[in-house]
GUKOLDO-995685 format. One record per atom (N, C-alpha, C, O, CB): residue number from 0; residue in three letters; atom name; x, y, z. Coordinates in steps of 0.2 Angstrom, whole numbers. Last residue first. Glycine has a CB too. Example, Ala and Ser with C-alpha at 12.3 -4.5 7.8 and 13.67 -1.06 7.14 Angstrom:
BEGIN
[zalum 1 "Ser" "N" [64 -11 35]],
[zalum 1 "Ser" "CA" [68 -5 36]],
[zalum 1 "Ser" "C" [64 0 39]],
[zalum 1 "Ser" "O" [67 6 40]],
[zalum 1 "Ser" "CB" [70 -3 29]],
[zalum 0 "Ala" "N" [66 -28 39]],
[zalum 0 "Ala" "CA" [62 -22 39]],
[zalum 0 "Ala" "C" [66 -16 39]],
[zalum 0 "Ala" "O" [71 -17 42]],
[zalum 0 "Ala" "CB" [57 -22 45]],
END
This chain:
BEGIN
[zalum 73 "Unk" "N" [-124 -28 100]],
[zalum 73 "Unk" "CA" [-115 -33 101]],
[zalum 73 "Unk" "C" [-111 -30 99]],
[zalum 73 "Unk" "O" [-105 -33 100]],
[zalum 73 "Unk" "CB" [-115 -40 98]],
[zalum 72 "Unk" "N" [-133 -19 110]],
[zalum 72 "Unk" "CA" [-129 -18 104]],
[zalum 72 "Unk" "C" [-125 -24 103]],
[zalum 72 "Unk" "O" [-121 -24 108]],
[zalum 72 "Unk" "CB" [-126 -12 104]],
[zalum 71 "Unk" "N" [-148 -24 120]],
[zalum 71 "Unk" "CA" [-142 -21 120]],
[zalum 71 "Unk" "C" [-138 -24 113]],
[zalum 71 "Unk" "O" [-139 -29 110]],
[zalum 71 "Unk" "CB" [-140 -23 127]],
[zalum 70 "Unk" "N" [-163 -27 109]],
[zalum 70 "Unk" "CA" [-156 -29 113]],
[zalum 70 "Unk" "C" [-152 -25 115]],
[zalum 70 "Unk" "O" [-154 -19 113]],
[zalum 70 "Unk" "CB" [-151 -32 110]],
[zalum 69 "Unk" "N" [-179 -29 104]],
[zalum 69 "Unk" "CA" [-175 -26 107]],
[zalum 69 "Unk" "C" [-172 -28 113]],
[zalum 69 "Unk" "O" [-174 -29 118]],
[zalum 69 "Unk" "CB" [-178 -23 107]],
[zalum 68 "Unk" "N" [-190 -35 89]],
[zalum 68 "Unk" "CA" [-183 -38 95]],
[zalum 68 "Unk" "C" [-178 -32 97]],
[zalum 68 "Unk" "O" [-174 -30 93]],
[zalum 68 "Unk" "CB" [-176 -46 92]],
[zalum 67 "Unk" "N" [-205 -38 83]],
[zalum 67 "Unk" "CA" [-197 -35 84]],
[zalum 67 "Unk" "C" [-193 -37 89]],
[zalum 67 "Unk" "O" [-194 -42 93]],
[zalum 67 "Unk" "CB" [-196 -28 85]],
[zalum 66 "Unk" "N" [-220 -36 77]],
[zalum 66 "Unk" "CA" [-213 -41 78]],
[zalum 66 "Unk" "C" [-209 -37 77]],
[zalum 66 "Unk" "O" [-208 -33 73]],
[zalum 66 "Unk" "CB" [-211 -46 74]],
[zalum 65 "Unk" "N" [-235 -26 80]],
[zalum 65 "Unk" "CA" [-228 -29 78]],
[zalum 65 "Unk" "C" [-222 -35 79]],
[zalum 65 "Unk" "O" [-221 -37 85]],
[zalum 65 "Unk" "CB" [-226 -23 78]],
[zalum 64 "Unk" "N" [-244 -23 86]],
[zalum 64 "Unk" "CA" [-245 -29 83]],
[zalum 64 "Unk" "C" [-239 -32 79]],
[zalum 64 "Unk" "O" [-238 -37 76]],
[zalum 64 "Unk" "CB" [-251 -28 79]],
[zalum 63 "Unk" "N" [-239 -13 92]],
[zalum 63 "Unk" "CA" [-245 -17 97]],
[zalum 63 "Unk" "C" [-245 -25 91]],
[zalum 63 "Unk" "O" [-245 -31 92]],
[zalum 63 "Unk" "CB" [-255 -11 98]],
[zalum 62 "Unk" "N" [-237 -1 83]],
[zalum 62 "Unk" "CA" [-231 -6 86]],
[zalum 62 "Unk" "C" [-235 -14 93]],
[zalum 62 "Unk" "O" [-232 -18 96]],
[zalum 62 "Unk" "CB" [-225 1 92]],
[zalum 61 "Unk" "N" [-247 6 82]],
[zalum 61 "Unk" "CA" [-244 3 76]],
[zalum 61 "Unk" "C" [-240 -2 79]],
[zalum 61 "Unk" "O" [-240 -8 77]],
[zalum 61 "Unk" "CB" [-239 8 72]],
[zalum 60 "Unk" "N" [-250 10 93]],
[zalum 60 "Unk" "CA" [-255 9 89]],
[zalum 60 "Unk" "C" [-252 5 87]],
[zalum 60 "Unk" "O" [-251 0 90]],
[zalum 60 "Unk" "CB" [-258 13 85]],
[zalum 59 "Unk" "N" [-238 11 104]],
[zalum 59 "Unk" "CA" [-240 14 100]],
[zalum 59 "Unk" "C" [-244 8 97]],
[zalum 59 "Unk" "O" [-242 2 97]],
[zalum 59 "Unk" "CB" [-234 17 97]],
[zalum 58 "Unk" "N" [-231 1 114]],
[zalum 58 "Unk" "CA" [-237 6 116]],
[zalum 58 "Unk" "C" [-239 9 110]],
[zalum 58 "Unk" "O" [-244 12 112]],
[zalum 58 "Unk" "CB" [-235 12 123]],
[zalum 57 "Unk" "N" [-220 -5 109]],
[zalum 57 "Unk" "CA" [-230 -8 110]],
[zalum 57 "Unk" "C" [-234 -5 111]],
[zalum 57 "Unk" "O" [-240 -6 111]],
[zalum 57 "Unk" "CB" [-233 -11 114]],
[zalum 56 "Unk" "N" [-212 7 109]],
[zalum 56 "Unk" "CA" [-215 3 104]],
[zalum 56 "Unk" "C" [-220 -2 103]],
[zalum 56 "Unk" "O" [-224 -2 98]],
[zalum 56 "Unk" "CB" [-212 1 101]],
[zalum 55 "Unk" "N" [-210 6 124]],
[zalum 55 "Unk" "CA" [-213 12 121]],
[zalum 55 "Unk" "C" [-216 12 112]],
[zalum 55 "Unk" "O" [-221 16 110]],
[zalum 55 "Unk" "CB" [-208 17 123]],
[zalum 54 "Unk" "N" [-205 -4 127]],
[zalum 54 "Unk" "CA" [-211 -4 128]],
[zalum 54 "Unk" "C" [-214 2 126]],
[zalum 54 "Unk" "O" [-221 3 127]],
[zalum 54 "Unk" "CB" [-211 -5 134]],
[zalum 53 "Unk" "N" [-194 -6 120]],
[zalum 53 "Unk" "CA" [-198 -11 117]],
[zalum 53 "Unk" "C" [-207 -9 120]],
[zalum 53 "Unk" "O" [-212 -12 118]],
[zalum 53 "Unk" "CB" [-194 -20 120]],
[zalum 52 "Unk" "N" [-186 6 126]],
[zalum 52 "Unk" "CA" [-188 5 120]],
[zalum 52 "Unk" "C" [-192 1 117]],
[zalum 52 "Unk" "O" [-195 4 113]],
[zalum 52 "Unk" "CB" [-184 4 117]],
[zalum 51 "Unk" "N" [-187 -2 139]],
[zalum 51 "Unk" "CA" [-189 3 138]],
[zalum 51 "Unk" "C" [-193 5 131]],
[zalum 51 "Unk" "O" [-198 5 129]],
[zalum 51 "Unk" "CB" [-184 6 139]],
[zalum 50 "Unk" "N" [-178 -13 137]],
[zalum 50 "Unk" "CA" [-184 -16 136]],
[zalum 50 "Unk" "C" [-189 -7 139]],
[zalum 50 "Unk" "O" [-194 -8 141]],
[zalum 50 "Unk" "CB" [-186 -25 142]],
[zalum 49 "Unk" "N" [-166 -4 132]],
[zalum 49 "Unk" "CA" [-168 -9 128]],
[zalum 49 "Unk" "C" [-176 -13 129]],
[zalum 49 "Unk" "O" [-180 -15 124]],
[zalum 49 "Unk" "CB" [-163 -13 129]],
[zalum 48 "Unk" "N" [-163 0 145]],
[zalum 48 "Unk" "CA" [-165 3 140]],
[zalum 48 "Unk" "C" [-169 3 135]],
[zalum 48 "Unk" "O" [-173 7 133]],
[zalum 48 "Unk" "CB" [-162 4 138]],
[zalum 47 "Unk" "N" [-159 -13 153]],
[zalum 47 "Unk" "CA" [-166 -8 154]],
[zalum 47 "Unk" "C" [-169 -4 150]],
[zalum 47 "Unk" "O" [-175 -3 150]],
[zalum 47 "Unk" "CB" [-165 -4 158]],
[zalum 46 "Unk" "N" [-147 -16 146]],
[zalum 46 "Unk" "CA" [-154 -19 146]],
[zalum 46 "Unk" "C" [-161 -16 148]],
[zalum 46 "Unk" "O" [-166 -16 146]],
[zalum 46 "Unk" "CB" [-153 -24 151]],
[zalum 45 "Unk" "N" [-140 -6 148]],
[zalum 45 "Unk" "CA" [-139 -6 143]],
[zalum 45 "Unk" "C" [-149 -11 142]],
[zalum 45 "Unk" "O" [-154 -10 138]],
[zalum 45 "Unk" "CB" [-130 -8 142]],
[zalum 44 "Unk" "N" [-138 5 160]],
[zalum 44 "Unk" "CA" [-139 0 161]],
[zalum 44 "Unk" "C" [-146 -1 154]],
[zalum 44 "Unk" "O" [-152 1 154]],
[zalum 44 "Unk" "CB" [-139 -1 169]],
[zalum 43 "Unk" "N" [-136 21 157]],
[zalum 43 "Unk" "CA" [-130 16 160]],
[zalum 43 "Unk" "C" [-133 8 160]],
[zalum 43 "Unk" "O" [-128 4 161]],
[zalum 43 "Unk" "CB" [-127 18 168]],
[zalum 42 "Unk" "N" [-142 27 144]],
[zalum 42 "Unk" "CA" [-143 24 151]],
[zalum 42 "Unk" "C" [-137 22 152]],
[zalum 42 "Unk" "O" [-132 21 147]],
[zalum 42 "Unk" "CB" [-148 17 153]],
[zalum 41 "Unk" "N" [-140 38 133]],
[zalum 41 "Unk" "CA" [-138 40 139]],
[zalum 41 "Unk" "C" [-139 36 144]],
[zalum 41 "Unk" "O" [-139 39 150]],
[zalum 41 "Unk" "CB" [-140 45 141]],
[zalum 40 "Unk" "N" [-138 29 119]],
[zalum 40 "Unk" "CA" [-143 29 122]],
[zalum 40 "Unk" "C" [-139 33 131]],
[zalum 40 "Unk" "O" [-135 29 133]],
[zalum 40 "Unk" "CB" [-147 22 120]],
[zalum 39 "Unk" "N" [-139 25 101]],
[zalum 39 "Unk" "CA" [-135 29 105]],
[zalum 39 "Unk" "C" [-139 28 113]],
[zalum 39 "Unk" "O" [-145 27 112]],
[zalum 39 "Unk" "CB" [-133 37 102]],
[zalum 38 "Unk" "N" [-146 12 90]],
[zalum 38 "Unk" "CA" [-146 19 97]],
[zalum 38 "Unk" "C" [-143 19 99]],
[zalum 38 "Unk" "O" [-142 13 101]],
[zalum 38 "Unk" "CB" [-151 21 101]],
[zalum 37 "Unk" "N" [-149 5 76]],
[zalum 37 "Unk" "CA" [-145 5 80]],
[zalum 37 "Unk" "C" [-144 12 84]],
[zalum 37 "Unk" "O" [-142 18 82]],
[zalum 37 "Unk" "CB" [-138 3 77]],
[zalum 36 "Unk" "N" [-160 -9 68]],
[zalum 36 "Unk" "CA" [-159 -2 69]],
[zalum 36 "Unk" "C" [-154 1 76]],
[zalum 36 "Unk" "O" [-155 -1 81]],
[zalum 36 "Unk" "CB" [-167 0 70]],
[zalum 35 "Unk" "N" [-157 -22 56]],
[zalum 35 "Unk" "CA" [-155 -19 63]],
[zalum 35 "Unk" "C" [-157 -10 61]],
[zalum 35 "Unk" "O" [-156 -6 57]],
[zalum 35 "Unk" "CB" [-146 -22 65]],
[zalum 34 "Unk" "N" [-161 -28 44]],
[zalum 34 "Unk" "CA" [-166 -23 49]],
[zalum 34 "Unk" "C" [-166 -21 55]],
[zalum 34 "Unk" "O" [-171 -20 59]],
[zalum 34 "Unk" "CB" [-171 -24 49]],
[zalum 33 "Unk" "N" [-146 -18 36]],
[zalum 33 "Unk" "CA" [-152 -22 36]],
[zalum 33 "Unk" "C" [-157 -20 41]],
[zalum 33 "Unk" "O" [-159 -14 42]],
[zalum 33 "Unk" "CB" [-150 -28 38]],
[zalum 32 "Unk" "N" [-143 -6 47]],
[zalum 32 "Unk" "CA" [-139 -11 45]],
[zalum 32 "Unk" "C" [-145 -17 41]],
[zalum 32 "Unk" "O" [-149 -19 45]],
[zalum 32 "Unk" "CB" [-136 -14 52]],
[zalum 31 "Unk" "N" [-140 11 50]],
[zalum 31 "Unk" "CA" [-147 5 50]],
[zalum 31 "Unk" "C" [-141 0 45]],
[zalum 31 "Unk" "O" [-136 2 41]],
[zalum 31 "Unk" "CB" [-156 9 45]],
[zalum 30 "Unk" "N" [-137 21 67]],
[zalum 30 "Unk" "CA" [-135 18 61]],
[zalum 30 "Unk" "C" [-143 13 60]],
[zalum 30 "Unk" "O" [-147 12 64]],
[zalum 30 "Unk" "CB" [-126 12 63]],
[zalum 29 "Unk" "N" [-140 30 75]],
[zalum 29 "Unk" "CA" [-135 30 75]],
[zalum 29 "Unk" "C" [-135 28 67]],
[zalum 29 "Unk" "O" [-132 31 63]],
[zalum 29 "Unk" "CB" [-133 28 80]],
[zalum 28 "Unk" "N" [-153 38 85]],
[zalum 28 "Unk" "CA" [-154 33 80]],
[zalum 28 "Unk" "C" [-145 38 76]],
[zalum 28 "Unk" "O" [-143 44 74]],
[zalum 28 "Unk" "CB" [-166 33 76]],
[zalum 27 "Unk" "N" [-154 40 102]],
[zalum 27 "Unk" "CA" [-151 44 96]],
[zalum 27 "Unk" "C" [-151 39 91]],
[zalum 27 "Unk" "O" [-147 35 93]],
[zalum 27 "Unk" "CB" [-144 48 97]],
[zalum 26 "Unk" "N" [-163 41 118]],
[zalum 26 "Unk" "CA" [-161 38 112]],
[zalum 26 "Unk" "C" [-160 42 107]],
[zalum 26 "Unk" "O" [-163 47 106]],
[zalum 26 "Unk" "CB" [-166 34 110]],
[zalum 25 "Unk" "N" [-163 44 136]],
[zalum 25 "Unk" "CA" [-164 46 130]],
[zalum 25 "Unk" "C" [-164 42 125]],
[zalum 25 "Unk" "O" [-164 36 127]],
[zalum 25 "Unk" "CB" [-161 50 129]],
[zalum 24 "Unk" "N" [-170 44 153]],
[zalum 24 "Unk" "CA" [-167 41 146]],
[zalum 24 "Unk" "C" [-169 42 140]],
[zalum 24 "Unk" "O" [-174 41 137]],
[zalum 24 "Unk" "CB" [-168 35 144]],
[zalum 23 "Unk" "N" [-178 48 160]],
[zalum 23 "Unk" "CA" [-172 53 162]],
[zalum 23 "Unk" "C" [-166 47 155]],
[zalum 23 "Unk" "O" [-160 47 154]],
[zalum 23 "Unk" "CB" [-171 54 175]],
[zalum 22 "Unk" "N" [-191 42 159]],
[zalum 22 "Unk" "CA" [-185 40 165]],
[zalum 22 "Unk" "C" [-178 43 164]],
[zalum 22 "Unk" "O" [-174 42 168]],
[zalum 22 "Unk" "CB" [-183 32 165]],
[zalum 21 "Unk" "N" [-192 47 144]],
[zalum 21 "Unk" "CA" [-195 48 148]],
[zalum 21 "Unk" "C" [-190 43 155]],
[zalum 21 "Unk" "O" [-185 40 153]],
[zalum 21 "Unk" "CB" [-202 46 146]],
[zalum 20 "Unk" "N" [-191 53 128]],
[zalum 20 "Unk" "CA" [-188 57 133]],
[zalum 20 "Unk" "C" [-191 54 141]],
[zalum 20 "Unk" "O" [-194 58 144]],
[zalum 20 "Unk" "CB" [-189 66 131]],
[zalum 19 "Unk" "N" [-189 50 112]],
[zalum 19 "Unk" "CA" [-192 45 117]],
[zalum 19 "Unk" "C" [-186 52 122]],
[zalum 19 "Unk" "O" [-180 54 120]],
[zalum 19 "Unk" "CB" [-191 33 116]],
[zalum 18 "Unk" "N" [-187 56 100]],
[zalum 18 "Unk" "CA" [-191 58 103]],
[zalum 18 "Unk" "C" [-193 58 110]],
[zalum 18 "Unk" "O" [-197 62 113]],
[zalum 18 "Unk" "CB" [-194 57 99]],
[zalum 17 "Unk" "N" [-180 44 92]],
[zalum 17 "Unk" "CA" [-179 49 93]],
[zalum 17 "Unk" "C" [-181 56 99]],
[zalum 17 "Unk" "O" [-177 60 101]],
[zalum 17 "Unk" "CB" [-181 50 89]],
[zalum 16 "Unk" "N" [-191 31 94]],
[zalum 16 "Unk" "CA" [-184 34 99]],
[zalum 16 "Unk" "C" [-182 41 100]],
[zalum 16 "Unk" "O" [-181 44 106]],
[zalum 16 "Unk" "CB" [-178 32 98]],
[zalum 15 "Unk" "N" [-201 38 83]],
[zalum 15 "Unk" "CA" [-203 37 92]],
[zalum 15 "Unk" "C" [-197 39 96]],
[zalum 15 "Unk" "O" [-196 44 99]],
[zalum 15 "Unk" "CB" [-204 27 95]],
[zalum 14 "Unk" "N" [-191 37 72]],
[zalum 14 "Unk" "CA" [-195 44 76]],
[zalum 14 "Unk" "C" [-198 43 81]],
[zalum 14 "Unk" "O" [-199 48 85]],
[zalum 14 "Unk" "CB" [-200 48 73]],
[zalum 13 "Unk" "N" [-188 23 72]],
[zalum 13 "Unk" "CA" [-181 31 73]],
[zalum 13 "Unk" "C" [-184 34 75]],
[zalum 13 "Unk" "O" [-181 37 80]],
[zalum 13 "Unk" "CB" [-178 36 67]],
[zalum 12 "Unk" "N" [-201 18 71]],
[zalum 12 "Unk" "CA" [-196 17 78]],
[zalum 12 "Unk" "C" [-194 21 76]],
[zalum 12 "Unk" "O" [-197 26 78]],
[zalum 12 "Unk" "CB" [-191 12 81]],
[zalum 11 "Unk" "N" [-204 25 57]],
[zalum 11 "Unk" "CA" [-210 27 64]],
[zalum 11 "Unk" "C" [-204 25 70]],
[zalum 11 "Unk" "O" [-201 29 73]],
[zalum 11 "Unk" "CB" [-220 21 66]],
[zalum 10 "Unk" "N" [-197 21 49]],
[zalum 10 "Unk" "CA" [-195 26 50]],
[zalum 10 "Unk" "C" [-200 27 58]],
[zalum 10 "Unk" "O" [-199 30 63]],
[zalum 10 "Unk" "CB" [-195 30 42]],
[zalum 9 "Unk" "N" [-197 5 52]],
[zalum 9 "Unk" "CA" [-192 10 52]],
[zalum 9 "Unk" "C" [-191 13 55]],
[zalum 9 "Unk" "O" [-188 14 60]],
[zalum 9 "Unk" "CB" [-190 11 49]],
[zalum 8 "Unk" "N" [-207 -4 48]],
[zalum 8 "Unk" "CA" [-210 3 51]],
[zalum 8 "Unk" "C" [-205 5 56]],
[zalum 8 "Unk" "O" [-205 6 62]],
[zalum 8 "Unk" "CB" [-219 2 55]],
[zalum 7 "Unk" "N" [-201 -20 47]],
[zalum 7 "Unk" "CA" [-206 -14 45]],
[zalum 7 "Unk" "C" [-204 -10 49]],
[zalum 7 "Unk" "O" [-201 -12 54]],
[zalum 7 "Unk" "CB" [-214 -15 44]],
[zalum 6 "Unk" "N" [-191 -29 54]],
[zalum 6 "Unk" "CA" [-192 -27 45]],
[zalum 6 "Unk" "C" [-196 -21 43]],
[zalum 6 "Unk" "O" [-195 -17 38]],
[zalum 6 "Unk" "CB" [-197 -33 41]],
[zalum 5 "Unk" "N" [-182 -25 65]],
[zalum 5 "Unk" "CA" [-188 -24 63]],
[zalum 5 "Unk" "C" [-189 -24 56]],
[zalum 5 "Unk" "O" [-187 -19 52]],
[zalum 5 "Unk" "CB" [-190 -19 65]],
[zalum 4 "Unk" "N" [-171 -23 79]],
[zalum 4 "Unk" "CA" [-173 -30 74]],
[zalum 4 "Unk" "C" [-180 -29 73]],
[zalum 4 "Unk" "O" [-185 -30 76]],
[zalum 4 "Unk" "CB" [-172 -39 78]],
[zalum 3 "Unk" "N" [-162 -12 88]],
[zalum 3 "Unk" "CA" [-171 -13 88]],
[zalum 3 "Unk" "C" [-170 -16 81]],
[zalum 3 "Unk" "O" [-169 -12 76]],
[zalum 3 "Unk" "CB" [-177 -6 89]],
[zalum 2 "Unk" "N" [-151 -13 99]],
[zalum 2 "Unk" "CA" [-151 -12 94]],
[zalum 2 "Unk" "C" [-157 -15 93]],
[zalum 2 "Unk" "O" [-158 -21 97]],
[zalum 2 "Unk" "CB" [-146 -14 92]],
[zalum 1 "Unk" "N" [-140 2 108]],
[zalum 1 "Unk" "CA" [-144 -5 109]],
[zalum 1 "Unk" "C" [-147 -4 102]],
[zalum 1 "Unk" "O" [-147 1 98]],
[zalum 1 "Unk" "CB" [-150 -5 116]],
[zalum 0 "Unk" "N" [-126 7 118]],
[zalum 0 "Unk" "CA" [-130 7 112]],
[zalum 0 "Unk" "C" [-135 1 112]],
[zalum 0 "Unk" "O" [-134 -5 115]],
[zalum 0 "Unk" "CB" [-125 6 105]],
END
């Protein structure tokens, strides 16, 4: 599981990850905690995922200027 720290634009990460299908890695938006956001995710290696996720949210318009922090889960 890994876990994306974001005050804003929630609902756009759930529906990027959601959706996110590429290196044969998926994501499933599990839980929201505050502004932890929390994914299920089919990698095995928990860090890779994680700066996957972080790179597929810079790549979006929206996410280029954003603040966030993507971890593996504690």
């Amino acid at each position: 599981m890994i876990e994306i720290s974001s005050a804003v634009q929630q609902d756009k990460i759930i529906e990027l990850l959601n959706n996110y299908s590429e290196e044969g890695t998926q994501f499933s938006f599990k839980d929201k905690k505050g502004i932890n956001l929390y994914f299920e995710t089919n990698a095995n290696d928990l860090e890779k995922a994680a700066k996957l996720a972080k790179s597929a949210i810079k790549n979006q318009p929206w996410g280029s200027v954003l603040y966030f922090r993507s971890s593996p889960a504690k």
